[in-house]
LOKOL-804416 format. One record per residue (C-alpha): x, y, z; residue in one letter; residue number from 1. Coordinates in steps of 0.001 Angstrom, whole numbers. Each point is the difference from the previous one (the first is absolute). Layout:
<xx X | yy Y | zz Z | rest a | nr NUM>
...
This chain:
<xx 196390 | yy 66112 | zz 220481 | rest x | nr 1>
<xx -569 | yy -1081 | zz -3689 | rest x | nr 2>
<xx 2430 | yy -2852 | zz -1032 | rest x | nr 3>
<xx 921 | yy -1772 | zz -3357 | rest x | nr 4>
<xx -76 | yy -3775 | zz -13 | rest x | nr 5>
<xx 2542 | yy -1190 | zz -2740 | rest x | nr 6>
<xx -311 | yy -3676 | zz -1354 | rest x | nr 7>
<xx 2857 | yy -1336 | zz -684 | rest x | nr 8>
<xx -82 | yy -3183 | zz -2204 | rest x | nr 9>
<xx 2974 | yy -2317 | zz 1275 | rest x | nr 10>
<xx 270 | yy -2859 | zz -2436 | rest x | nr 11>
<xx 1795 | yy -1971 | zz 849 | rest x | nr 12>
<xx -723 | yy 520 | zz 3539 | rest x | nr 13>
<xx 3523 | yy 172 | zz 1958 | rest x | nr 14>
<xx -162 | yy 826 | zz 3512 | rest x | nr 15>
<xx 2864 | yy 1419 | zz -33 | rest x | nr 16>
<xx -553 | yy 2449 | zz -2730 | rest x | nr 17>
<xx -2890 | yy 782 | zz 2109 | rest x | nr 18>
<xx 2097 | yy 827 | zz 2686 | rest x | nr 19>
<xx 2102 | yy 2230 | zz -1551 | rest x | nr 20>
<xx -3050 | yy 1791 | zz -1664 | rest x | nr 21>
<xx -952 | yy 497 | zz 3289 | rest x | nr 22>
<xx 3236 | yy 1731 | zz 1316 | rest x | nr 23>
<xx 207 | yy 2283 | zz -3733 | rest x | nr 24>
<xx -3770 | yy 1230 | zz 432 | rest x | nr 25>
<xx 495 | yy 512 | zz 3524 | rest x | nr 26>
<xx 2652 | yy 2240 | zz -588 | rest x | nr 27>
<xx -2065 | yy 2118 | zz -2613 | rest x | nr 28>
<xx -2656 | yy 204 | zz 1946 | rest x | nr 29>
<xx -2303 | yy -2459 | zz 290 | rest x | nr 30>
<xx -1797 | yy -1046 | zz 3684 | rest x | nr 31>
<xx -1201 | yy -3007 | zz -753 | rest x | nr 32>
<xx -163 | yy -3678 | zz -1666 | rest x | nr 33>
<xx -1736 | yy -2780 | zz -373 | rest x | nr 34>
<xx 524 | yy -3605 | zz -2568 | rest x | nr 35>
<xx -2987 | yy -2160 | zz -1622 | rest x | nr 36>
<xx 1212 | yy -2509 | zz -2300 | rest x | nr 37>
<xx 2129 | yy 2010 | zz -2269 | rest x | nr 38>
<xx -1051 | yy 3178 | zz 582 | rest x | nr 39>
<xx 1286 | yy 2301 | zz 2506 | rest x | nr 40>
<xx -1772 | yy 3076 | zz 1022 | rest x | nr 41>
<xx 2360 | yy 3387 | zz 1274 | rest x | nr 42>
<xx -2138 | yy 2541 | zz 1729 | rest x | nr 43>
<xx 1621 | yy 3853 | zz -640 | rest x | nr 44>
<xx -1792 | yy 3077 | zz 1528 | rest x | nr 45>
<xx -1841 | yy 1334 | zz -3511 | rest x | nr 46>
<xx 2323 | yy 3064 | zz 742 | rest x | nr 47>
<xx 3127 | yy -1503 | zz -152 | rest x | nr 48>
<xx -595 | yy -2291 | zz -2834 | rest x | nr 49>
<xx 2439 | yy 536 | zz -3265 | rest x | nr 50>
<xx -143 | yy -2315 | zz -2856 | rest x | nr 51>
<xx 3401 | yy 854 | zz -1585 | rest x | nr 52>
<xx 1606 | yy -1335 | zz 3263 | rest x | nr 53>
<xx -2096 | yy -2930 | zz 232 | rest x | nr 54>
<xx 1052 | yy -1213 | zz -3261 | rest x | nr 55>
<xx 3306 | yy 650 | zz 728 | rest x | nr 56>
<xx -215 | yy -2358 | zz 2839 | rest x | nr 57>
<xx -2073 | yy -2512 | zz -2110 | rest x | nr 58>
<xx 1976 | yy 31 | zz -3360 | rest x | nr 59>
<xx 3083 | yy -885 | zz 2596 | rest x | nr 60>
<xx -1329 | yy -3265 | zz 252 | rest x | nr 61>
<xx -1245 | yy -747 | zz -3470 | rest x | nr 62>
<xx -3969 | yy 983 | zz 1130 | rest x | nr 63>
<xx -1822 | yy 1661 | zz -1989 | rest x | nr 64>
<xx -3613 | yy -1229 | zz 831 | rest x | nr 65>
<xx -1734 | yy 2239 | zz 2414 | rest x | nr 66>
<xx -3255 | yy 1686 | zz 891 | rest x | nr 67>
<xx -1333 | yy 2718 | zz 1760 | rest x | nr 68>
<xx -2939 | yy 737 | zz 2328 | rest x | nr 69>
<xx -1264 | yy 3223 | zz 1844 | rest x | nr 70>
<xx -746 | yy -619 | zz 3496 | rest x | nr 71>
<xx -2536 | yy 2837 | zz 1997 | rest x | nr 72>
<xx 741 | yy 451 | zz 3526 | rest x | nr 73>
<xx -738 | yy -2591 | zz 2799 | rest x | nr 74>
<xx 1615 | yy -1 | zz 3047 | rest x | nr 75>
<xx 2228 | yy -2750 | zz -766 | rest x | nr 76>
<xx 1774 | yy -84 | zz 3368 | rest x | nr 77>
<xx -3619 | yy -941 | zz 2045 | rest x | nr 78>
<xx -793 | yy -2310 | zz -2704 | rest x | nr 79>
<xx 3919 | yy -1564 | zz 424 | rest x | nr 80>
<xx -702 | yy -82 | zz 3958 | rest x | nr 81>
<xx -3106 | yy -1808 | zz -350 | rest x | nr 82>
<xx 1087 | yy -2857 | zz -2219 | rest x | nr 83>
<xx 3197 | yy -136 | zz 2292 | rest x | nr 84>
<xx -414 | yy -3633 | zz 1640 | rest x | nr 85>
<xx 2167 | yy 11 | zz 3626 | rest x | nr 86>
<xx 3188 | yy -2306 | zz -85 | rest x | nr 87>
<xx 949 | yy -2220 | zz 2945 | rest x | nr 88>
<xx 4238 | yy -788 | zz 313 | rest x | nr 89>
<xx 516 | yy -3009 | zz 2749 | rest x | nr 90>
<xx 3642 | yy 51 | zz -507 | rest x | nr 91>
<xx 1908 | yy 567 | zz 3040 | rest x | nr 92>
<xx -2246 | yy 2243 | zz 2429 | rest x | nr 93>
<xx -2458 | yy 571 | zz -2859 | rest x | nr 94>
<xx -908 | yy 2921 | zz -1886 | rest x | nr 95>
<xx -3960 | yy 1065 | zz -1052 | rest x | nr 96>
<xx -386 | yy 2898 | zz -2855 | rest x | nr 97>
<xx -3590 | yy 1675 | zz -565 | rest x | nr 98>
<xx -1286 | yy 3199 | zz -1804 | rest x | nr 99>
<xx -1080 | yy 3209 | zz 2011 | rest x | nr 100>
<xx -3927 | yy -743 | zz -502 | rest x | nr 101>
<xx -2117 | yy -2112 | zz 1693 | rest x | nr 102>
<xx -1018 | yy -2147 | zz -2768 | rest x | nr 103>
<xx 3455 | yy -1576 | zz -310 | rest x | nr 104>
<xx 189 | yy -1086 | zz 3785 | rest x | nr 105>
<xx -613 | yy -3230 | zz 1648 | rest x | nr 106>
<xx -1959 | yy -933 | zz 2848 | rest x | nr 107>
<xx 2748 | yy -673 | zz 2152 | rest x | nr 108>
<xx 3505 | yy 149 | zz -1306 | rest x | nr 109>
<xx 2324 | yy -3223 | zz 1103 | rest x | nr 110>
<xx 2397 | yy 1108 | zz 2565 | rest x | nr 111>
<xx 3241 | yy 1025 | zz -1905 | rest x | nr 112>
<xx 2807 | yy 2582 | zz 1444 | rest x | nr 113>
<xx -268 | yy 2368 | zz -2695 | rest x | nr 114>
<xx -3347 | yy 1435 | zz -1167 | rest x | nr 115>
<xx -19 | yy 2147 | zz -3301 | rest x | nr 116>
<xx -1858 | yy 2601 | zz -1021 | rest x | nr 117>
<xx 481 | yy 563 | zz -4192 | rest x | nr 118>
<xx -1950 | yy 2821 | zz -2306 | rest x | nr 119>
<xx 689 | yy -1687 | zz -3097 | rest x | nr 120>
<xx -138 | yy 3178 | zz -2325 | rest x | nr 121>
<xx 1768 | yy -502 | zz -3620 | rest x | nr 122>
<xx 3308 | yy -714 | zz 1920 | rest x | nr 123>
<xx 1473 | yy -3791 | zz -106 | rest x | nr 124>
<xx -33 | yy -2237 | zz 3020 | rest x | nr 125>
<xx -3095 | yy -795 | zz 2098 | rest x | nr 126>
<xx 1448 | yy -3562 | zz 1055 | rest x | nr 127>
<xx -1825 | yy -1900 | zz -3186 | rest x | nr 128>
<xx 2833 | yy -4 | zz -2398 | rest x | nr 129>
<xx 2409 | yy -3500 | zz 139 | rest x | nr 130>
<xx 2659 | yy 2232 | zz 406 | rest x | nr 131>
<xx -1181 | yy 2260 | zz 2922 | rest x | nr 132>
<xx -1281 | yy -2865 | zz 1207 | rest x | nr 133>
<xx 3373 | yy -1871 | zz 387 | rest x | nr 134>
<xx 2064 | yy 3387 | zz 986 | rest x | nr 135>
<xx -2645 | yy 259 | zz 3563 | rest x | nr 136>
<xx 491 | yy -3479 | zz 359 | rest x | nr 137>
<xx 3554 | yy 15 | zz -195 | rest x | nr 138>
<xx 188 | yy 3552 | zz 2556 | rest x | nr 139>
<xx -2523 | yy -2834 | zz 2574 | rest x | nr 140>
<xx 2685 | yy -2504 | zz -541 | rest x | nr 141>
<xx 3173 | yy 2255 | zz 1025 | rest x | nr 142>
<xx -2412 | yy 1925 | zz 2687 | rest x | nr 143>
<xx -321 | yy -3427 | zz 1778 | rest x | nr 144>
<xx 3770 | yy -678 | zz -625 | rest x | nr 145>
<xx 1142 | yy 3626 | zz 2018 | rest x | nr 146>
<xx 689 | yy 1389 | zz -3398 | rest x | nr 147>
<xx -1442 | yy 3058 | zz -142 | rest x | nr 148>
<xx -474 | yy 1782 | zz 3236 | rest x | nr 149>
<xx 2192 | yy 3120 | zz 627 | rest x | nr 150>
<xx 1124 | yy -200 | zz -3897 | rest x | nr 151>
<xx 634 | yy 2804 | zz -2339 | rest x | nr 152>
<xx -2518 | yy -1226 | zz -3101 | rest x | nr 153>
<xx -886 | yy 1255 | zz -3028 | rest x | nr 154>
<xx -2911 | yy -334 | zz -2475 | rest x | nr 155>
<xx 1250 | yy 796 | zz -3851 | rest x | nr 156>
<xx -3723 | yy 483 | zz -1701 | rest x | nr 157>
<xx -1888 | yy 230 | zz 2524 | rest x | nr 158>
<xx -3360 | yy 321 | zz -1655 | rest x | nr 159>
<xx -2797 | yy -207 | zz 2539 | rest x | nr 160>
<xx 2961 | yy -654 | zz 2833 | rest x | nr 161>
<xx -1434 | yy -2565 | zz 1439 | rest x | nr 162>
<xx 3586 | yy -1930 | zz 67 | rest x | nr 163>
<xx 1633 | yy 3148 | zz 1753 | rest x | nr 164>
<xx -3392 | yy -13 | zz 2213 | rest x | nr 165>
<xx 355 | yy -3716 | zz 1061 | rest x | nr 166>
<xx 3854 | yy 594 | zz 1082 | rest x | nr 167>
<xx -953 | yy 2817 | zz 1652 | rest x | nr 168>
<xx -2455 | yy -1966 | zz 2071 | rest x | nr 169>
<xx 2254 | yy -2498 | zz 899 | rest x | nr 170>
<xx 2645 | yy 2240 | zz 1007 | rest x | nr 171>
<xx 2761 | yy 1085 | zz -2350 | rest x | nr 172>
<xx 1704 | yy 3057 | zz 1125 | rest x | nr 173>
<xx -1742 | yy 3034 | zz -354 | rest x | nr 174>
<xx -94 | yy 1115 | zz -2705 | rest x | nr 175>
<xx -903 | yy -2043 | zz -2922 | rest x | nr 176>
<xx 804 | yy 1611 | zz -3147 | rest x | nr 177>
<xx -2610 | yy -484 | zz -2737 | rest x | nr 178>
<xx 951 | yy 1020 | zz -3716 | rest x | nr 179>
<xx -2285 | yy 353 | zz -2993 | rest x | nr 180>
<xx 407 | yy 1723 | zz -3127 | rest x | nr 181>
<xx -3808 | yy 115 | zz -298 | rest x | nr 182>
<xx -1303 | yy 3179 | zz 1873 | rest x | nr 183>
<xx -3327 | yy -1572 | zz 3 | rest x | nr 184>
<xx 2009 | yy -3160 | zz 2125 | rest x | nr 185>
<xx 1581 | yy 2402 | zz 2193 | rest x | nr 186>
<xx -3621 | yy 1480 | zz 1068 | rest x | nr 187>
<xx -1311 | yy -3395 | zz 3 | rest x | nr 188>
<xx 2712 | yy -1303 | zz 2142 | rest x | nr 189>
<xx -363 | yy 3569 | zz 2713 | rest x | nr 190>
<xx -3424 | yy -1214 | zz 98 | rest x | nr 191>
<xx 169 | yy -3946 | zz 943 | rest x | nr 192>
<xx 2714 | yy 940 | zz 2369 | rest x | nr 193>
<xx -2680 | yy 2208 | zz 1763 | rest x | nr 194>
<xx -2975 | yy -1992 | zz -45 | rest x | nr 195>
<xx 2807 | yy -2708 | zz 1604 | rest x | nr 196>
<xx 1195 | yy 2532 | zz 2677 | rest x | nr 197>
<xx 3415 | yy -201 | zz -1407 | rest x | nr 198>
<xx -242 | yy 3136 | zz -1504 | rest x | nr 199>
<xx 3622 | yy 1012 | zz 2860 | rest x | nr 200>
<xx 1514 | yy -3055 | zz -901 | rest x | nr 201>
<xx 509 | yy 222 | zz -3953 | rest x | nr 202>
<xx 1487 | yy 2778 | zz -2175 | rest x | nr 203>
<xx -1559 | yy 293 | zz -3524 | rest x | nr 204>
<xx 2374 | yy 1137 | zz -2975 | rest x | nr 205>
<xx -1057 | yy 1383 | zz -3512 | rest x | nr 206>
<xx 3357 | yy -1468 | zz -1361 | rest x | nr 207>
<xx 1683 | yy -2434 | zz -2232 | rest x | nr 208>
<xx 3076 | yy -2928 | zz 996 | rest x | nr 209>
<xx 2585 | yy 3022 | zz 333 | rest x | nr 210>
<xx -2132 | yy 1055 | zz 3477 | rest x | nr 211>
<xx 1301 | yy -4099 | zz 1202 | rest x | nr 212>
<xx 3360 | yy 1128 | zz 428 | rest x | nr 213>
<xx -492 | yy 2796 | zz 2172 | rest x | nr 214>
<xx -304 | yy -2686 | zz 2694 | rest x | nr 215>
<xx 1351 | yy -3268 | zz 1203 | rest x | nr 216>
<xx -2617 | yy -2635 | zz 635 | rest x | nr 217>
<xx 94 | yy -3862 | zz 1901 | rest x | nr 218>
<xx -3386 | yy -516 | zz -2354 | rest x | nr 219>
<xx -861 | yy 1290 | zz -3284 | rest x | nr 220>
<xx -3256 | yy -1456 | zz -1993 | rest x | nr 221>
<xx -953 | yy 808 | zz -3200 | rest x | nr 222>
<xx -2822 | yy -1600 | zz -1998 | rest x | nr 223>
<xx -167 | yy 1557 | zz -3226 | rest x | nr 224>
<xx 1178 | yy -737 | zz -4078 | rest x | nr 225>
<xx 2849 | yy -2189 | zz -450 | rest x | nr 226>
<xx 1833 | yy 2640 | zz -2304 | rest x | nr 227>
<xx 22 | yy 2539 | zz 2919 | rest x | nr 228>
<xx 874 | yy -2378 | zz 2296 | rest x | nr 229>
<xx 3008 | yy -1177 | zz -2519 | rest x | nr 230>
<xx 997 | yy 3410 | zz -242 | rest x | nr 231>
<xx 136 | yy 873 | zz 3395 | rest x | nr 232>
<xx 1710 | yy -2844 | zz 1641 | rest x | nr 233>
<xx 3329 | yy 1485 | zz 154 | rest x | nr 234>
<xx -1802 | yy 3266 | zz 1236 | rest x | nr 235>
<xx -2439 | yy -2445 | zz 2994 | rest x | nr 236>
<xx 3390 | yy -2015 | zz 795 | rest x | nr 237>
<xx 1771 | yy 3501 | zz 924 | rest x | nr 238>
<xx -2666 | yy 1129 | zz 1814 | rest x | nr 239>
<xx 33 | yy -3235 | zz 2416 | rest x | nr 240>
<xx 2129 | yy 606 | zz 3224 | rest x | nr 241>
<xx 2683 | yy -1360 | zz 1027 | rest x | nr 242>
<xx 156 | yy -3609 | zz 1552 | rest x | nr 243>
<xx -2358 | yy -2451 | zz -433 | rest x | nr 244>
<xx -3413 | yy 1806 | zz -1991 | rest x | nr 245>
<xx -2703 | yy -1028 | zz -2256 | rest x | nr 246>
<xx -1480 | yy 658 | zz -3188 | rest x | nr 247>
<xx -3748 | yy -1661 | zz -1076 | rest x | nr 248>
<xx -1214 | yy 495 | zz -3413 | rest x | nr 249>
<xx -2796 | yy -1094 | zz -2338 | rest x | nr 250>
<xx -1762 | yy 1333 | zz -2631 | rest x | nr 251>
<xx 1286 | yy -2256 | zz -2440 | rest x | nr 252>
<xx -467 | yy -3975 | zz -1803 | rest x | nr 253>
<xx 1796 | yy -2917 | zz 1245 | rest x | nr 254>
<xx 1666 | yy -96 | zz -3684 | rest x | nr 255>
<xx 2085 | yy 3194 | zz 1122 | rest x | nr 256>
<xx 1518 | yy -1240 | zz 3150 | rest x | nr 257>
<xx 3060 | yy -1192 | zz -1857 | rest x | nr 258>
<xx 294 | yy 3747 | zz -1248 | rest x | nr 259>
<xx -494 | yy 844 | zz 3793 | rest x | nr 260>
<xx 2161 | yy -2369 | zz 1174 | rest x | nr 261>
<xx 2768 | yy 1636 | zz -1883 | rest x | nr 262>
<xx -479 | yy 3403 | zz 679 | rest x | nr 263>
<xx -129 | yy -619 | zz 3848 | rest x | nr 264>
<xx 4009 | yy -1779 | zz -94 | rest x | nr 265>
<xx 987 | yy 3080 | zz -1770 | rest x | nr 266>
<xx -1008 | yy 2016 | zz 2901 | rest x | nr 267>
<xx 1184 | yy -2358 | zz 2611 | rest x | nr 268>
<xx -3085 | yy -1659 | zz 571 | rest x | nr 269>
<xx -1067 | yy -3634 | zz 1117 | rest x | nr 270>
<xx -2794 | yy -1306 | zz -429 | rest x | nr 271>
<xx -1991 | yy -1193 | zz 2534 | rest x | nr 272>
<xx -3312 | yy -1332 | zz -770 | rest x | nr 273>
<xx -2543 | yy 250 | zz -2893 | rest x | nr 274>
<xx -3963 | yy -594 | zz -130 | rest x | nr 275>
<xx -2411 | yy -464 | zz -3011 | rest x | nr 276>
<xx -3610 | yy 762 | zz -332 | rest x | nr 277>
<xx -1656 | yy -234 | zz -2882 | rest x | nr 278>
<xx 2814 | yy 753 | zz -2303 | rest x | nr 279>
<xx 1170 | yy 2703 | zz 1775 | rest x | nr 280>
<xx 3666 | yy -188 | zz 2127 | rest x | nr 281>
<xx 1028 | yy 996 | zz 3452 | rest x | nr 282>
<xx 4006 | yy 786 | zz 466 | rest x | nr 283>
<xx 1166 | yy 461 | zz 3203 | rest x | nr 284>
<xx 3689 | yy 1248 | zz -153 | rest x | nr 285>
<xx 2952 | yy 466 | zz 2956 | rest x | nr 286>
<xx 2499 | yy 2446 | zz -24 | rest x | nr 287>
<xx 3159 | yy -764 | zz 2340 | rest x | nr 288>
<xx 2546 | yy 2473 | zz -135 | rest x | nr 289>
């Protein structure tokens, strides 16, 4: 497929702007991203790319410094697989990520419980990321506490699934519901829950927050922008069953927990615990009524 790589020139560099860029893009379009200094590059299939929209998106946030390059066709997925270092998790029983191809394997993996299989493709979440790394962590740390065997979970943006794959494998109730606006996500996610064999154990959706309520779930995670996130609280807090359940989210800075914070006692929610890595924030919230 032939792509166009847009430079964006963030000056100053905000990473927060840079997340939201991310999310707006995303939503127009655009597969992939990537930051050097102050420039961030969005990938957008060639096809799909429209200019007007882009500086729509741009102008809303005062940027009007941009480039454009033509990109051939290269099979960007082997090239993503290749590069895709494995990941090794030692909280609780442990967790080990690699790629499908040989060239991102080991010689002998560590023994962990739970042994993941990701094709990174253009969707987010391969297990590098601060914040998927602290959502996996935090599923090891209630898997080892009896927290999430036999309950009804939920993965908001599920992206490559592999946070609706690794509850899965550790036993939530059949089955996991994974949601993603993204059809490409949705595919992506079929496809890591098959390479994983848990292909009978998670339902993909092609839908957006309204799908949450449809159910009642002990576990919802979502790791994706904080304005969706904001947004959607009320909508994730009605979607949590009755008694005690849990909501983890990230996707966000540790200067937005406050804003966080507040939308979670609107909806009845405690806080339990928050992480940080690298800038990036970890809320784990309990609902108990």
């Amino acid at each position: 497929m032939e792509y166009i790589a847009v430079n964006i020139v963030l000056d100053p560099h905000q990473e927060e702007t840079e997340g939201i860029l991310v999310a707006e893009l995303d939503a127009i379009g655009y597969e992939g991203f990537q930051t050097e200094e102050h420039v961030m590059t969005a990938y957008v299939p060639a096809k799909t790319y429209n200019e007007t929209h882009l500086r729509i998106v741009l102008n809303t946030y005062g940027i009007q410094d941009f480039t454009k390059t033509y990109i051939p066709y290269k099979n960007w997925n082997a090239d993503w697989e290749l590069r895709f270092s494995p990941i090794l998790l030692e909280t609780g029983k442990g967790c080990s990520v690699r790629a499908p191809k040989n060239g991102s394997m080991v010689p002998v993996w560590p023994e962990v419980a739970y042994k993941l299989v990701i094709k990174p493709e253009l969707a987010f979440g391969t297990g590098h990321h601060p914040t998927t790394l602290m959502m996996m962590e935090a599923l090891l740390t209630m898997e080892q506490a009896g927290l999430i065997k036999n309950k009804r979970v939920l993965d908001f943006g599920t992206g490559t699934g592999i946070l609706a794959i690794l509850a899965a494998k550790m036993g939530a109730a059949a089955p996991v519901h994974a949601l993603d606006t993204n059809i490409q996500s949705v595919r992506s996610c079929r496809e890591n829950a098959l390479l994983n064999k848990a292909d009978q154990q998670i339902r993909v959706h092609h839908a957006g927050p309204a799908a949450i309520q449809k159910g009642r779930y002990g576990l919802i995670l979502a790791n994706i922008h904080r304005n969706v996130l904001i947004e959607e609280m009320d909508t994730m807090a009605r979607g949590l069953e009755p008694g005690t359940s849990r909501l983890l989210l990230s996707g966000f800075f540790t200067t937005d927990i406050p804003a966080f914070i507040e939308a979670g006692q609107k909806n009845n929610l405690t806080l339990y615990e928050q992480k940080e890595n690298e800038g990036w924030s970890l809320l784990h919230f309990i609902k108990t009524t």
